[in-house]
C-alpha positions, 0 to 999 in steps of 0.5 A: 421893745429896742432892747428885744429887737437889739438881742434878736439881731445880735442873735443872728436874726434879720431886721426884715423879720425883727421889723415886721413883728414889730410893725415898723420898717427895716429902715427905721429899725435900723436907723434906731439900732444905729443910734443905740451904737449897735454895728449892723452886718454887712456895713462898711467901715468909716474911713476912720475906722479903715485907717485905724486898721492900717494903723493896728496892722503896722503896728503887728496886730493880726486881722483877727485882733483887729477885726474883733476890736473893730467888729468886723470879721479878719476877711473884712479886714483884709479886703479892707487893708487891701484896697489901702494899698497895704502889704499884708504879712504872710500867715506867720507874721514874715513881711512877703 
């Protein structure tokens, strides 16, 4: 059932809708995916996970690199690189 319900979801479905057919709440759903290391969308990152990004960043990764080894998109990682008071690179790499 878990195993249906964590391919539906990284499919791409919500777990409003995966819930209801599988008669449980959103929340508990959620709870059990977490628990089966599934990264739910839309999650903040842990400060941990935000000072690894600083981290990788400093050490020339890209936001795309960062993000695909993080699971969150290099937007995300921006935002969040950010809001740490990093000073982001120009698209090339160059110091701005």
């Amino acid at each position: 059932m878990l195993d249906e319900a964590e391919r539906r979801y990284k499919d791409g479905e919500i777990l409003r809708v995966i819930a209801g057919d599988l008669g449980m709440s959103r929340q508990r759903l959620a709870e059990r995916l977490r628990a089966r290391g599934v990264r739910l969308r839309r999650e903040k990152p842990s400060s941990e996970q935000v000072r690894e990004m600083c981290l990788r960043y400093e050490q020339g990764e890209s936001l795309a690199r960062i993000g695909e080894r993080l699971g969150f998109n290099p937007s995300s990682v921006r935002v969040y690189l950010l809001r740490a008071g990093m000073a982001l690179r120009d698209p090339h790499g160059r110091e701005r």
